[in-house]
C-alpha positions in Angstrom: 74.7 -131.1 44.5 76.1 -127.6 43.1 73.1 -128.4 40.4 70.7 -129.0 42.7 71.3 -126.1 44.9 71.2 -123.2 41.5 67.9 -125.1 40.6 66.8 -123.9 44.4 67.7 -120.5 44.0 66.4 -120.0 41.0 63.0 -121.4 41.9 63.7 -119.1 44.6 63.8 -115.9 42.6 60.9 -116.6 40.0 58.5 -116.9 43.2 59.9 -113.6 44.7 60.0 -111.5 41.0 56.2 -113.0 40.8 54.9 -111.4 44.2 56.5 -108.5 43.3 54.5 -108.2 40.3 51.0 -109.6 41.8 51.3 -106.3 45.1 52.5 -104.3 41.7 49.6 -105.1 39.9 47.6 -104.3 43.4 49.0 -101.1 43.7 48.2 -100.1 40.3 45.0 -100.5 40.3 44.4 -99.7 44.3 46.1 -96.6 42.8 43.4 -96.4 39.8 41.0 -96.8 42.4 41.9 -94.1 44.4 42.7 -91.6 41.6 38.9 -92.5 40.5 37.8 -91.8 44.1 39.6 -88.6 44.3 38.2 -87.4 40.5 34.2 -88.6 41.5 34.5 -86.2 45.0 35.8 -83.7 42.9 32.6 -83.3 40.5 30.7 -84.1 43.4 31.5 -81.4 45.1 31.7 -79.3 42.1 27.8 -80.6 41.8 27.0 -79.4 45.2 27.3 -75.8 44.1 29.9 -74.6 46.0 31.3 -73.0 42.7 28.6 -71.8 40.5 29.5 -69.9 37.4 26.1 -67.8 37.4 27.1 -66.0 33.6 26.0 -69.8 32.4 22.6 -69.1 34.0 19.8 -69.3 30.8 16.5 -67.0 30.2 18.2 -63.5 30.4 15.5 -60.8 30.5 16.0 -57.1 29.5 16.3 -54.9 32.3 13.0 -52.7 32.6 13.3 -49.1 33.6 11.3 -45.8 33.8 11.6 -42.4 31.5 14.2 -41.0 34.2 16.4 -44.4 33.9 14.8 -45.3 37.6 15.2 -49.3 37.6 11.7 -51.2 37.7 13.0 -54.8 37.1 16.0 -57.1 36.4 17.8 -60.2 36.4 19.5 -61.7 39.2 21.8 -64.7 39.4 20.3 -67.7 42.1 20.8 -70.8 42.3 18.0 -74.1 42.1 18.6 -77.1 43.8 18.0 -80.6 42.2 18.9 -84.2 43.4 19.8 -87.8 41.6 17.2 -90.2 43.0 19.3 -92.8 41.9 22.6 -92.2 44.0 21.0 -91.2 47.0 23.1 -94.2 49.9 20.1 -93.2 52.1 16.8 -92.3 51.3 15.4 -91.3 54.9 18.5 -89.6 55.9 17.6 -86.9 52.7 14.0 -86.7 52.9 15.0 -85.8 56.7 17.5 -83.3 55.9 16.0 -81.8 53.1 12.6 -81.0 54.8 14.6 -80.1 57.8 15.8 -76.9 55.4 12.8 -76.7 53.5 10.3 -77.2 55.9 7.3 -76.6 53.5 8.0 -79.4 51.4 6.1 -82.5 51.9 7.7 -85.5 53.5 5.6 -88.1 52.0 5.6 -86.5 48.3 9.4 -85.7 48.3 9.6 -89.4 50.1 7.7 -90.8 47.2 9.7 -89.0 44.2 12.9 -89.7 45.9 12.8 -93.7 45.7 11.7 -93.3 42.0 15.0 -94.0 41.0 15.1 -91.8 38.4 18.4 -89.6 37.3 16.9 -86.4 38.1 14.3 -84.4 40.0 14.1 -80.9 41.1 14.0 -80.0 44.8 13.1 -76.5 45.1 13.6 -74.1 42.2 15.4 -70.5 43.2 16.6 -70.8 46.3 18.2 -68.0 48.6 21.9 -68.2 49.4 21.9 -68.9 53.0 19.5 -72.1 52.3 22.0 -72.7 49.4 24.5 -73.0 52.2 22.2 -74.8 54.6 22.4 -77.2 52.0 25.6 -77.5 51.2 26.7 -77.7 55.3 24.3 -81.0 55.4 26.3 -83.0 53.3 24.0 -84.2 51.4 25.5 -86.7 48.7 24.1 -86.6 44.9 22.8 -83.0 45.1 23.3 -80.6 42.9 22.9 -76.7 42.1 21.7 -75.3 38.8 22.4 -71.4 38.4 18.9 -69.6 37.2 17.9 -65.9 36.9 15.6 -64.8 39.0 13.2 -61.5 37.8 13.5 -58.8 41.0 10.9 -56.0 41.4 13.2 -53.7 43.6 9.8 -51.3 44.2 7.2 -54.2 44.7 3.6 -54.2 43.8 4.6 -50.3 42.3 3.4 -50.4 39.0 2.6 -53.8 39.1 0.1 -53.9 36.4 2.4 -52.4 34.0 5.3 -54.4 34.7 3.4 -57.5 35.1 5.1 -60.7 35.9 7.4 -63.5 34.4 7.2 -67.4 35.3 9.2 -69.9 37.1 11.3 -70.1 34.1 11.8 -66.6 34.0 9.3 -66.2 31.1 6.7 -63.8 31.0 2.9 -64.2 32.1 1.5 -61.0 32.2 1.6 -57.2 31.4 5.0 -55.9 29.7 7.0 -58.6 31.0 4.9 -60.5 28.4 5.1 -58.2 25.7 8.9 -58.7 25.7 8.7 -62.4 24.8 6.1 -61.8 22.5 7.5 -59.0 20.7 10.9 -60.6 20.3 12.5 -62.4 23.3 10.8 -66.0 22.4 11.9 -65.8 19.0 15.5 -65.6 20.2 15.5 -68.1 22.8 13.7 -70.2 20.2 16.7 -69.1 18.3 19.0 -70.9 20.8 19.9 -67.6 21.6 19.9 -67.4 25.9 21.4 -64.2 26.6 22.3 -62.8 29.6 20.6 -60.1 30.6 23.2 -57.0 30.7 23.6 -58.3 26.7 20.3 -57.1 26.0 18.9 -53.1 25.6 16.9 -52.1 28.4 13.3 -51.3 28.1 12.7 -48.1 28.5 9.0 -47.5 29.4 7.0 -44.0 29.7 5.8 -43.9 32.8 7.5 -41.5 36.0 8.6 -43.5 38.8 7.3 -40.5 41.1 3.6 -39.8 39.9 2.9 -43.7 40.2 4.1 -43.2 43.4 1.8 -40.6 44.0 -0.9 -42.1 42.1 -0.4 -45.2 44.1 -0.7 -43.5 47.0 -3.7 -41.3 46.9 -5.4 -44.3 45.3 -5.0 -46.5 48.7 -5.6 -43.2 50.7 -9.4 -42.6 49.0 -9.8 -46.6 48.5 -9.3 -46.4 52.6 -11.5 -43.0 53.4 -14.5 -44.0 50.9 -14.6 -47.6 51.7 -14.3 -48.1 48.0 -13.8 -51.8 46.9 -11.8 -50.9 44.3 -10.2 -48.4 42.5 -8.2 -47.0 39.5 -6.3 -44.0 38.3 -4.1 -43.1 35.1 -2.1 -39.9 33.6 -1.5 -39.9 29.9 0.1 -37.1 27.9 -2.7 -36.5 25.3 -0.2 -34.8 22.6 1.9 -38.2 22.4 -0.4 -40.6 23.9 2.1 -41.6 26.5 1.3 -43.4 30.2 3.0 -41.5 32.5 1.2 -43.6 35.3 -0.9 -46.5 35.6 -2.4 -47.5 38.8 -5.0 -50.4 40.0 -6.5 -51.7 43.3 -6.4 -54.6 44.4 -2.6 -55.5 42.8 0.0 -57.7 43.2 3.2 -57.9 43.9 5.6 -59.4 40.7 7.4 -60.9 43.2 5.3 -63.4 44.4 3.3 -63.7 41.3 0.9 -66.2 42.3 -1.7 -63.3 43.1 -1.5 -61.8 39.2 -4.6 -64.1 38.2 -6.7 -63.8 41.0 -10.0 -62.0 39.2 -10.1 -59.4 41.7 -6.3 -58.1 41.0 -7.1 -57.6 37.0 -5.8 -54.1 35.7 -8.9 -52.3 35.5 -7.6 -49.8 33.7 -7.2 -51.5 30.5 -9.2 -54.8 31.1 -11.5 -53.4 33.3 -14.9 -52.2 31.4 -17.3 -49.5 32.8 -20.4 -48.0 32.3 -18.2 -44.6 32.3 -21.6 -41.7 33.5 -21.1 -38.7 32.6 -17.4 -38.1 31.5 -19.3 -39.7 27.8 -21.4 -36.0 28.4 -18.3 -34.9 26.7 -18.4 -36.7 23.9 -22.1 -36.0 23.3 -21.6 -32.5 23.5 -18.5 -32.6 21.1 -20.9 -34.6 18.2 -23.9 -31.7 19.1 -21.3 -28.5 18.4 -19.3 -30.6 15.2 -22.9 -31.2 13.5 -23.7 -27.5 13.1 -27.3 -27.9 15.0 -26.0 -26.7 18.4 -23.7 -24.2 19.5 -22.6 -23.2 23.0 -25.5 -20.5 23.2 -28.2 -22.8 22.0 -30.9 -24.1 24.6 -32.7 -27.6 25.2 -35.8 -27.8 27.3 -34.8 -30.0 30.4 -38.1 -29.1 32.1 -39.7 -32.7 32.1 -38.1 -36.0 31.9 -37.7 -37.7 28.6 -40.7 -41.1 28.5 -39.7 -44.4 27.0 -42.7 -46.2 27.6 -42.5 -47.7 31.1 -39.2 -45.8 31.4 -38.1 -42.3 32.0 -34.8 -40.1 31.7 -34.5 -37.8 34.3 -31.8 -35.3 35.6 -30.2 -35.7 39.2 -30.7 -32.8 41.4 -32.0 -30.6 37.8 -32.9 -27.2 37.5 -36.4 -28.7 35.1 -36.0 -25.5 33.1 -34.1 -24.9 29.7 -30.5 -24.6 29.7 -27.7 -23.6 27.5 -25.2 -25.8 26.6 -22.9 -25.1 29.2 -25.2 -25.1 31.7 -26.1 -28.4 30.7 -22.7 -29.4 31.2 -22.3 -27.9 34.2 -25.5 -29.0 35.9 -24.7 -33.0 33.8 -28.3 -32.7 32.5 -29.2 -35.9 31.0 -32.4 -34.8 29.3 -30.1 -32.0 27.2 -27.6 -35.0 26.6 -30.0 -37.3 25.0 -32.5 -34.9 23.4 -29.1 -33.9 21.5 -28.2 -37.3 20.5 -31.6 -38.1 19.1 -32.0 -35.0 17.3 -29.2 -36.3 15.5 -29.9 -39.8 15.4 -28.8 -43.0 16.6 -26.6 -43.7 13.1 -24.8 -40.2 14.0 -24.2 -41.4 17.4 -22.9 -45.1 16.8 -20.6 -43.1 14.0 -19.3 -40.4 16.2 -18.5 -42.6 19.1 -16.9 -45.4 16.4 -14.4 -42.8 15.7 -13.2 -42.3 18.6 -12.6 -45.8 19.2 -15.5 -46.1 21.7 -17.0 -49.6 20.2 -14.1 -51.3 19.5 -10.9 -52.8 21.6 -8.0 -50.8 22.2 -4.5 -52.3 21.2 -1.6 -51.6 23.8 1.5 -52.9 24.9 0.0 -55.0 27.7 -1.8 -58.3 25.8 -4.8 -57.3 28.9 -7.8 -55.8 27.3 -11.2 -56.1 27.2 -13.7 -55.3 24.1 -16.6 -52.8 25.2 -19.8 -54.2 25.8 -22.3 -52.5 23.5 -26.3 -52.0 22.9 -27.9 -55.2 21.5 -29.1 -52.5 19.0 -28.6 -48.9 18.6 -32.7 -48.2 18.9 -33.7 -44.4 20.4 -33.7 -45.7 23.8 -29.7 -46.7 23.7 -29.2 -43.6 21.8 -30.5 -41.6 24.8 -29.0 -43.8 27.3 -25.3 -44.2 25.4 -25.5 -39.7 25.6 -24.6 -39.7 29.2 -22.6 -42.8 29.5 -25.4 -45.7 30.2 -25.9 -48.8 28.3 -22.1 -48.5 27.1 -19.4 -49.9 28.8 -16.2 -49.8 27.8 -12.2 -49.2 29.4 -11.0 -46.6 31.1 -8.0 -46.5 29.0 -10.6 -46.3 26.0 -12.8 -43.4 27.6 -9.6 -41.6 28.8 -7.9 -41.9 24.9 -11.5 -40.4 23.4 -11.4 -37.6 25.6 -7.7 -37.2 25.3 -8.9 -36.7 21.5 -11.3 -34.0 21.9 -8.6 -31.9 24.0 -5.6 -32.4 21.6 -7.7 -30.5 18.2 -9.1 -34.1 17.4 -6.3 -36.5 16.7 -7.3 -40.0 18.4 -3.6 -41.5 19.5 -3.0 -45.2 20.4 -1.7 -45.7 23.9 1.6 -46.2 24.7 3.6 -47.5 28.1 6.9 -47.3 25.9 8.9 -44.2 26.0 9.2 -42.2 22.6 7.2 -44.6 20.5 6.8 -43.1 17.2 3.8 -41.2 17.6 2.9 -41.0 13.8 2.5 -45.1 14.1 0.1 -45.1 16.7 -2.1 -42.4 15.2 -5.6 -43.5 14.5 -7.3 -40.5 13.1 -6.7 -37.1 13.0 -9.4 -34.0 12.6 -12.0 -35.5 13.9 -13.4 -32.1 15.5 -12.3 -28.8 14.5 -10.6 -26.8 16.6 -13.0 -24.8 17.6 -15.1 -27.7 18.8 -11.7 -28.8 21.0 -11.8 -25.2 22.3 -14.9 -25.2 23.2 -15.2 -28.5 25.1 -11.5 -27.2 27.0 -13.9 -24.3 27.7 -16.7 -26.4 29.4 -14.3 -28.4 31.2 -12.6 -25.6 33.0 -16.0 -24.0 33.8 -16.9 -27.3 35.6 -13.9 -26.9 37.7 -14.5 -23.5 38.1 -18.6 -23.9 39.3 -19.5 -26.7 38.6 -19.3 -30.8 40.6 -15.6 -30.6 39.9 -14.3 -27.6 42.0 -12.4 -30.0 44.5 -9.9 -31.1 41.8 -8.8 -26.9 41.3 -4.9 -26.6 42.7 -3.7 -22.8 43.0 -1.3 -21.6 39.9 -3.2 -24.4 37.7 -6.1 -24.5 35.3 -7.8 -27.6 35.5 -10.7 -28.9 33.6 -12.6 -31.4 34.2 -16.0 -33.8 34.0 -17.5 -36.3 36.7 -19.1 -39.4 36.0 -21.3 -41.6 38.5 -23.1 -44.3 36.8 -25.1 -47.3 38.8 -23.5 -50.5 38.6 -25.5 -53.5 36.9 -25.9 -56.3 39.8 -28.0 -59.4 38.9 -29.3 -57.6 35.3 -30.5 -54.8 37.4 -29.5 -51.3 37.8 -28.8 -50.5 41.8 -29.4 -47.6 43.6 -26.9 -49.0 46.1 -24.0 -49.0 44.2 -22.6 -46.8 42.0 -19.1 -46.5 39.8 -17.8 -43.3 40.1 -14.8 -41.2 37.6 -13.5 -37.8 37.1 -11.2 -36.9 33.9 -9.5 -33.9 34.2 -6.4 -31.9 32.0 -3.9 -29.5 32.4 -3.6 -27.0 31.2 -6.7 -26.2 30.0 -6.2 -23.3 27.7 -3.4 -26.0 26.0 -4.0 -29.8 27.0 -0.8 -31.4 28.3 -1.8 -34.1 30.6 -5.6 -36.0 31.3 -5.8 -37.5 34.6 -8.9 -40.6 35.1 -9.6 -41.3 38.9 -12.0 -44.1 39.5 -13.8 -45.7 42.6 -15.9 -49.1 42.7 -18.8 -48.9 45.0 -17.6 -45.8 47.0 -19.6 -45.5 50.4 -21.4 -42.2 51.6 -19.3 -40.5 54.8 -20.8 -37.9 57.4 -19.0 -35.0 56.2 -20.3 -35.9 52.6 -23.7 -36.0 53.5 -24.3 -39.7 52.8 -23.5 -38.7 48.9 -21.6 -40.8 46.7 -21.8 -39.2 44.0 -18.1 -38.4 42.0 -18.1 -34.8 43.1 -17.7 -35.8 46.8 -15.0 -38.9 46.3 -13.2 -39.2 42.5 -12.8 -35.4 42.3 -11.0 -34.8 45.5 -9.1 -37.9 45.3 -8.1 -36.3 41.4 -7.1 -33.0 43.4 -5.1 -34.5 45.9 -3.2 -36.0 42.7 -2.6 -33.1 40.5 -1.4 -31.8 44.0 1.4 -33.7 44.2 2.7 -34.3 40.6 1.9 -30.8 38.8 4.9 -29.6 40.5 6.9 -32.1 39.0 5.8 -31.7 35.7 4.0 -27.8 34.9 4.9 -24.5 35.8 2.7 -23.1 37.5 0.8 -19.7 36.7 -0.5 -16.7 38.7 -3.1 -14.4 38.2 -1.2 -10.8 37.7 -1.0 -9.2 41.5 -3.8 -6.8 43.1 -4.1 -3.6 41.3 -3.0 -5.0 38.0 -5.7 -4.2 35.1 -7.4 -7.6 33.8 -10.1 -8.6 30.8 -12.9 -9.6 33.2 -16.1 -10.7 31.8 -18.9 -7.8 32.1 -21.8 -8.6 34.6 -24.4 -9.8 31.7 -21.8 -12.3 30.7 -22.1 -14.9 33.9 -19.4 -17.2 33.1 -21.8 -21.0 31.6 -24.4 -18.7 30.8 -23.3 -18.2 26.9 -19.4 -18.7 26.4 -18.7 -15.8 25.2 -15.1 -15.1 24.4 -14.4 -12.9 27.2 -15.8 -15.4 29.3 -13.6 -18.4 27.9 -10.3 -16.1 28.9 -11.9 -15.5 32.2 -12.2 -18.8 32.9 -8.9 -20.7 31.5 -6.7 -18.4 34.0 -5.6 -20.3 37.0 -7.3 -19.6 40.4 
């Protein structure tokens, strides 16, 4: 009995010792279960961005300022939103909640990606932090935040066409933005190097944050009072070759770069190519004094247009009597300009202008440029034509850098829109006038601010020089008489060549008060003097002539300043007004 009762208990005991372990076992791995729960809401939630370590954030750019240190562009840290297809509990309830927040995606698309199944697809690359938090506040399951760097403009479309513009992927597309990949920011990232951006130097580029200002804004001011569909202006510093300023109408703005490659929005300074009128007068004029044949007191009958068969070379608004060279330049005869060019040739011509880089591309920073369109063949006719600016088109950049040239003593200097860039690496040539064939043409520019179509660009305490250039625009092969293209280059000081400034309108329209004319003297030249208005302050001293009273070398009455450049007259002239 005793036996039979200890074989009881014992059964007893084994039963009870193995339900113990079975709910032990159960608890272990409820336990597991749970621990596993706990871990998979924790990386959830870490996925869902609501700790984002941005210094992980790839594609670091430079930061981009101007010559004062003034910011122009930079990295920021943002955050882009992605989703696992695959681990989505309810497809409608996203697509739902997603659009709700993003109301410009596309229902039926996102529908569509979304039951792909697959383990990753982006929702919406860079987005702000308050949708970020939208986000986050819908609890949406098997989201997730990658941190990015998103390029900011902090000025806008200012200088746009410089700065250009970087991609979706923070890489660049256009302008200098671009040159910094190709120059050496690809080869790091294909390096495997992605820095951050505050690990990199900064760019330091040569233009003024306050003359593009200025330029900017006189440039919408006359592209609003002239009706002009375009426009385009630029100040270089022709002793280092340096762009202070670079501005073009229609831009952009890098922020919203999806307007960069719209054709109307190129930078027509540098990929921009114009028959350029008669600023290329300077030029001629420069190859007539360097050959030795012509001299400021030489004179060219302009007394009957010049006859190429069915066509004819004639002089707006000229005197039709002969004329000195600076009244040529004065009055922009055309007949003077080509019968110069043909007396010496079309060989000297092509070879004159080829020096100065006139028939070939110009090189920059920015990777947009255009080659110069050029005569099918350099026969008398496009030797005539070429002398005041017709037939030829090339940049503005390229006219304004030939120019630049023949002020500076006659060394031709590659653009630049980086600050203190060697300047002995970017020289082309050098002599390729003498210097008194630089005086001389310094001298005929400041006479045509002084009497002739560029008066309106003169500022008190300044001597400006300065030539216009109106040139019909080519529309379906054909020259119109309804459109024209119309520039003024000017530089300051004259007696000493510090700056050039190019102003440029596309199909400027006539207004009552001038007269219907569109013409460069009525619309490029004042929109130039409202420009040296603003930014000569900022960057010359001004001068004075001495105060009433004072004794002064005038030029005697026989020696009419334009008339024959005589040396009194050149010192008469360079002093401001």
């Amino acid at each position: 009995m005793r036996k039979h009762a200890f074989t009881l208990r014992s059964r007893a005991h084994s039963r009870r010792v193995r339900i113990i372990c079975i709910m032990a076992a159960f608890a272990a791995i409820f336990t597991g279960i749970f621990l596993r729960l706990v871990q998979f809401g924790m990386e959830q939630e870490a996925s869902h961005g609501i700790s984002i370590t941005y210094d992980r954030a790839p594609g670091g750019r430079p930061a981009i300022v101007d010559r004062n240190g003034e910011l122009l562009a930079t990295d920021i840290p943002i955050a882009s939103l992605f989703i696992e297809p695959r681990s989505i509990p309810d497809l409608d309830e996203a697509v739902e909640k997603l659009t709700g927040i993003f109301p410009e995606l596309d229902a039926r698309e996102l529908h569509s990606r979304l039951r792909s199944k697959d383990a990753f697809t982006w929702i919406k690359r860079q987005i702000t932090p308050d949708k970020q938090q939208a986000v986050i506040d819908s609890g949406l399951a098997a989201i997730g935040f990658r941190p990015e760097n998103r390029r900011l403009y902090p000025n806008g479309s200012l200088a746009a066409h410089i700065l250009g513009a970087v991609d979706i992927d923070n890489r660049g597309i256009a302008g200098i933005e671009k040159w910094i990949d190709a120059n050496w920011l690809a080869d790091l990232r294909g390096a495997g190097l992605e820095l951050k951006g505050r690990e990199l130097q900064r760019i330091e580029l040569s233009i003024d944050l306050r003359v593009q200002y200025a330029l900017e804004q006189e440039l919408g001011k006359a592209i609003t009072k002239f009706g002009a569909a375009a426009g385009a202006g630029l100040l270089l510093d022709v002793t280092n070759g340096e762009v202070l300023a670079l501005a073009s109408y229609p831009d952009f703005d890098p922020n919203n770069p999806e307007n960069a490659f719209k054709p109307d929005r190129i930078n027509r300074v540098t990929a921009g190519v114009f028959e350029m009128g008669s600023t290329f007068k300077a030029l001629t004029t420069a190859m007539a004094l360097e050959s030795g044949r012509f001299n400021l007191e030489s004179v060219v009958d302009a007394s009957k247009p010049l006859n190429f068969g069915r066509m004819r070379i004639h002089d707006y608004r000229g005197k039709y009597r002969p004329l000195t060279i600076p009244e040529a330049f004065v009055h922009s005869s055309n007949i003077v300009m080509a019968k110069m060019a043909l007396a010496l040739g079309p060989e000297a011509s092509r070879t004159f202008l080829g020096r100065f880089g006139a028939l070939s591309p110009l090189a920059t920073e920015l990777p947009e440029s255009a080659a110069p369109l050029l005569p099918s063949s350099w026969s008398e006719v496009a030797t005539a034509t070429v002398s005041f600016g017709h037939g030829i088109a090339v940049t503005p950049l390229q006219a304004s850098t030939a120019v630049a040239a023949l002020a500076n003593g006659g060394r031709l200097i590659r653009p630049t829109f980086i600050k203190d860039s060697p300047v002995s690496e970017r020289t082309i040539a050098e002599d390729l006038v003498s210097s008194d064939t630089s005086e001389a043409i310094r001298h005929l520019l400041r006479l045509n601010t002084a009497v002739g179509s560029a008066t309106r660009a003169n500022v008190p305490g300044y001597a400006i020089g300065g030539k216009t250039g109106t040139a019909e625009k080519v529309v379906g092969g054909r020259y119109s008489r309804e459109l024209n293209v119309t520039s003024f280059m000017g530089i300051v000081p004259a007696d000493n060549p510090r700056y050039l400034l190019l102003t440029l309108l596309d199909e400027p329209r006539g207004l009552p008060e001038t007269y219907g004319n569109r013409t460069s003297g009525w619309n490029a030249v004042p929109f130039g003097g409202a420009v040296f208005q603003r930014i000569l302050p900022m960057l010359v001293a001004p001068t004075f002539p001495p105060p009433a009273g004072t004794v002064q070398a005038v030029p005697a009455a026989t020696e009419e300043p334009g008339s024959r450049g005589t040396a009194a007259a050149r010192t008469w002239l360079l002093r401001p007004r």
